[in-house]
N, C-alpha and C positions, 0 to 999 in steps of 0.2 A: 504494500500500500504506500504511493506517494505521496505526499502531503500537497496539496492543489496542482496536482499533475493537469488535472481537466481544466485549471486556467492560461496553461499556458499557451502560447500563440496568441493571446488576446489582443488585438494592438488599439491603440487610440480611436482611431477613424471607425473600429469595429461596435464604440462605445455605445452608441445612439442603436442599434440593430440589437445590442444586447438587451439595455434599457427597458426596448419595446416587445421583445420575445419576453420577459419576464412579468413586463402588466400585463401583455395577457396571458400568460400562463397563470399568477395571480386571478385575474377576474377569473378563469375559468375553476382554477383547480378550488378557491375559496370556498363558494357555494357547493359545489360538490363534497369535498371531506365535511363539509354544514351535514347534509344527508346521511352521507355515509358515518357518522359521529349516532346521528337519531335511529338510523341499521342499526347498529351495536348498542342501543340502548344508551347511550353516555351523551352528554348533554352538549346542545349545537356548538362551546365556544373550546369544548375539546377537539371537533372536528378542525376550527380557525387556529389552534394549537398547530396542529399535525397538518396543516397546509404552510404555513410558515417557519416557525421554529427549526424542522429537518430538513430546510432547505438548504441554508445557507452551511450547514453541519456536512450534508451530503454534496454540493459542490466541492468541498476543501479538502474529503476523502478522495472522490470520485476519481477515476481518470478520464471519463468521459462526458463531454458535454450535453451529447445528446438524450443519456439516458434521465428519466426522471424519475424520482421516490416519491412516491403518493400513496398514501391509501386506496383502498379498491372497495367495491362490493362484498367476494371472497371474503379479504381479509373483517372485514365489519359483520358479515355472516358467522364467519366462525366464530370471534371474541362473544355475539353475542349467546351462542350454542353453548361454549365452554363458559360462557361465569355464571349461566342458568344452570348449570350444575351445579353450582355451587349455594343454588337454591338464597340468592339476593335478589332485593325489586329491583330492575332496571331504571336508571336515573337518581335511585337513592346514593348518600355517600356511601354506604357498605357496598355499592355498586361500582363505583369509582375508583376505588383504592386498588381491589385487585386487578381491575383492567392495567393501572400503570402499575403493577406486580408485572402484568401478563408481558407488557411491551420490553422490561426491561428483561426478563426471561429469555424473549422472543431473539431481542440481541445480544446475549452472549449464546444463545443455539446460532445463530447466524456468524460468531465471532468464530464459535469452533468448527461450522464448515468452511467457513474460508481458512482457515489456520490446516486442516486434515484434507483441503480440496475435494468438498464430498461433493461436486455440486453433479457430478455423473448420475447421481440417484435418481434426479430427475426424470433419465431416462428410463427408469422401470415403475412410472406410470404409467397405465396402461391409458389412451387415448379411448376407450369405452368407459372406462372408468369417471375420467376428468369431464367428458361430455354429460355423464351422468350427472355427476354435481355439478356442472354449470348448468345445467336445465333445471335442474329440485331448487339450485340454487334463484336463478330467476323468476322460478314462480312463488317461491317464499320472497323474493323483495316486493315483485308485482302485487302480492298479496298486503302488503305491511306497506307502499305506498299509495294504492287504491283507496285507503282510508282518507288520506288525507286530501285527493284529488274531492271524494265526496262530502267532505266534512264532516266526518262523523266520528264516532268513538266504540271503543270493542272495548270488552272484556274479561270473555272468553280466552284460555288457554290451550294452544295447541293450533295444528292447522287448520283439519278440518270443523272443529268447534268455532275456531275466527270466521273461517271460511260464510260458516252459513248461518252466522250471527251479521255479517255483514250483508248478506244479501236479506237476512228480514228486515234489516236498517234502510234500504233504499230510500224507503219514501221517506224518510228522516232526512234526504241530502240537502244540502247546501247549494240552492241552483247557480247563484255563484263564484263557487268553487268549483262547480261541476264545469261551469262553462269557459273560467279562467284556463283548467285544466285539459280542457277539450281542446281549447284551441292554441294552446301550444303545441300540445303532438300534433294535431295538422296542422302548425305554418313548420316542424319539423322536418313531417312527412312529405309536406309540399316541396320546403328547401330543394329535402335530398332527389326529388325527383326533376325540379326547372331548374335547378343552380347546383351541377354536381361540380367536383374542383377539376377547373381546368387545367392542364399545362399552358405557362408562359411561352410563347415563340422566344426564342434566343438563336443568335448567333453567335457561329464556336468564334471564342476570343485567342484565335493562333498566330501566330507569324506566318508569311510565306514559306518558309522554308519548311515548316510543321505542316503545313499543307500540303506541298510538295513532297515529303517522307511520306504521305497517308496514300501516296498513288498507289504505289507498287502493289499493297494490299487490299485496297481498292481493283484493280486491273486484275488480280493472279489469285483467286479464291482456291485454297486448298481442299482439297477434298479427302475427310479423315472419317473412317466408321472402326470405332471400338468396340472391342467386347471387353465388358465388365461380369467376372465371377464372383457371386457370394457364397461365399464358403458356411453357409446355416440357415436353419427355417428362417423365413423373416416373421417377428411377432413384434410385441409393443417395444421389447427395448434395444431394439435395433433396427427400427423402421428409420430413427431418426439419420441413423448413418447411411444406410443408403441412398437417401434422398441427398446427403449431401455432399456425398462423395460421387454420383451422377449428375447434382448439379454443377462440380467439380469440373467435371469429362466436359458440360459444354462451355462452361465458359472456358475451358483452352482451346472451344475450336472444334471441337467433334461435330460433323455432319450427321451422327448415325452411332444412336449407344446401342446395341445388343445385349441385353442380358443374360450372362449365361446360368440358367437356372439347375442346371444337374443337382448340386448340392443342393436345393432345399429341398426342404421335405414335410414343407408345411408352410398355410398363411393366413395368421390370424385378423382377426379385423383392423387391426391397428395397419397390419403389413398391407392387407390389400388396399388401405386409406393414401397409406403413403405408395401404393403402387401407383393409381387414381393420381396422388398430387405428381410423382416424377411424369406420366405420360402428360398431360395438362400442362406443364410445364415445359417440358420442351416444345410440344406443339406451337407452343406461345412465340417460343425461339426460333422454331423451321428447321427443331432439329427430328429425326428421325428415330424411332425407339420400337424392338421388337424383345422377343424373349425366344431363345433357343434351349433346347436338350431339358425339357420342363416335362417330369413325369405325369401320365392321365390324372393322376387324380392331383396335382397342382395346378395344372391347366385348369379342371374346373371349378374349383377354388374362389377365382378373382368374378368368375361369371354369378359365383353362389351366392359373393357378398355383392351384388350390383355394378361390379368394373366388364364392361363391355367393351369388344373392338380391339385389344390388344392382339397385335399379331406374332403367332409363335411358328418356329421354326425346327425341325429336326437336327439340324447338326451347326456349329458355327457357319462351316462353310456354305450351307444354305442361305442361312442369313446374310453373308459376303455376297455370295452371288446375285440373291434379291437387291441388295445394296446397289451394288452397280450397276445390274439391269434399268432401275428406278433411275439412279443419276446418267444411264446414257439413254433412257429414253426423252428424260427431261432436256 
């Protein structure tokens, strides 16, 4: 860890660009950790705490400018799960005290995976798993912010006891609220649909001569088709790697990755996800991507979990010969 490594490069003229990424990072992240504070049951000016405070703590650590430390949903999810165990009211001080127990816990576990470099664990989430709690987890916030769009109040415990305490409240709502809140999500809704984000026109800012170097590459496209082996089934904690070590292959340039599937011998939903993101991805690129020497029952696999279109091949040199069939009929 360097101490304000992520400030360096900063230069003067840079100062104004920075200024203004930071109000609005401000306006935006403020009112959010506001919410995400009332998720977790702990009181709005804990949220304006944890938008400011760890900011200027995690720039000085950081090495990276880009990244940012924020609160989330998740994380306000779970504090408020794990202190309800601990059988306190939400927003009482017996409420408060162990949340910042919980924070500073929270960072010395985080001190000793960086210190032991566990962060590999990661990858033995299983990607069914994580979608699961992110969906249980969005309809429990949907649920605990519904309230408030209607103006009303619950008192019920638990989901489904909130759940249909809140729909015999209807006619108790707030048309006010109701309508404040309506028509935010559709000028949302509408934004994201008339005014998605554009790219800027820019022109590249080179010299002649940089110009000039870009011909040759430009004029003489190489024509390169790989075969990439994975040596194991692909399941959840190694899907991550193959997608990045094929996303790898094209950015040096590969016209055409082949997969050589011999070794696996199995693919779990995680693996066929990440099969689905590496062909989608190349495609994007105009790169080429099939799969060779893939036993029957791996072949149908991909089809089982909904990945269709992938084309597979008997031997590598099948897949070679396709390869340049396609590039010299092109």
């Amino acid at each position: 860890m360097t101490f304000a490594a992520g400030l360096r490069g900063v230069r003067r003229g840079d100062l104004g660009k920075e200024i203004t990424a930071g109000v609005t990072l401000a306006a935006l992240a403020i009112p959010l950790n506001i919410g995400y504070a009332q998720i977790a049951g702990l009181p709005p000016v804990v949220g304006l705490y944890t938008a400011i405070l760890p900011m200027p703590v995690f720039a000085l650590c950081c090495s990276s400018r880009q990244l940012v430390a924020s609160p989330d949903a998740p994380i306000a999810a779970l504090i408020a799960s794990l202190l309800a165990a601990l059988a306190v009211r939400p927003g009482s001080p017996q409420y408060v005290e162990p949340a910042y127990a919980q924070a500073l816990v929270c960072a010395a576990v985080f001190l000793l995976f960086y210190a032991f470099r566990l962060g590999f664990l990661a990858s033995f989430l299983s990607e069914p798993v994580l979608v699961g709690f992110i969906a249980g987890l969005a309809v429990e916030i949907l649920t605990s912010q519904i309230k408030k769009i209607l103006g009303i109040h619950t008192s019920a415990e638990g989901f489904f006891p909130e759940l249909w305490e809140i729909v015999t409240k209807l006619p108790q709502s707030q048309w006010w609220s109701v309508v404040v809140g309506s028509c935010t999500i559709a000028v949302i809704l509408l934004l994201r649909r008339i005014a998605p984000a554009l790219p800027t026109p820019h022109w590249p800012g080179i010299s002649l001569g940089q110009w000039a170097a870009l011909v040759p590459g430009a004029v003489c496209a190489v024509v390169v088709a790989v075969v990439y082996r994975f040596e194991s089934q692909l399941f959840f904690a190694n899907a991550g790697t193959l997608k990045s070590e094929i996303e790898a292959l094209a950015d040096r340039g590969a016209r055409h990755v082949v997969l050589d599937a011999e070794a696996i011998s199995d693919v779990d939903t995680t693996g066929a996800q990440a099969l689905r993101q590496v062909a989608d991805l190349l495609r994007e690129r105009g790169v080429g991507f099939s799969v060779s020497r893939a036993t029957t029952g791996v072949r149908r696999l991909p089809a089982h979990y909904g990945l269709t279109g992938l084309t597979f091949h008997e031997s590598n040199q099948a897949a070679a010969a396709a390869f340049q069939q396609e590039e010299s009929c092109g």
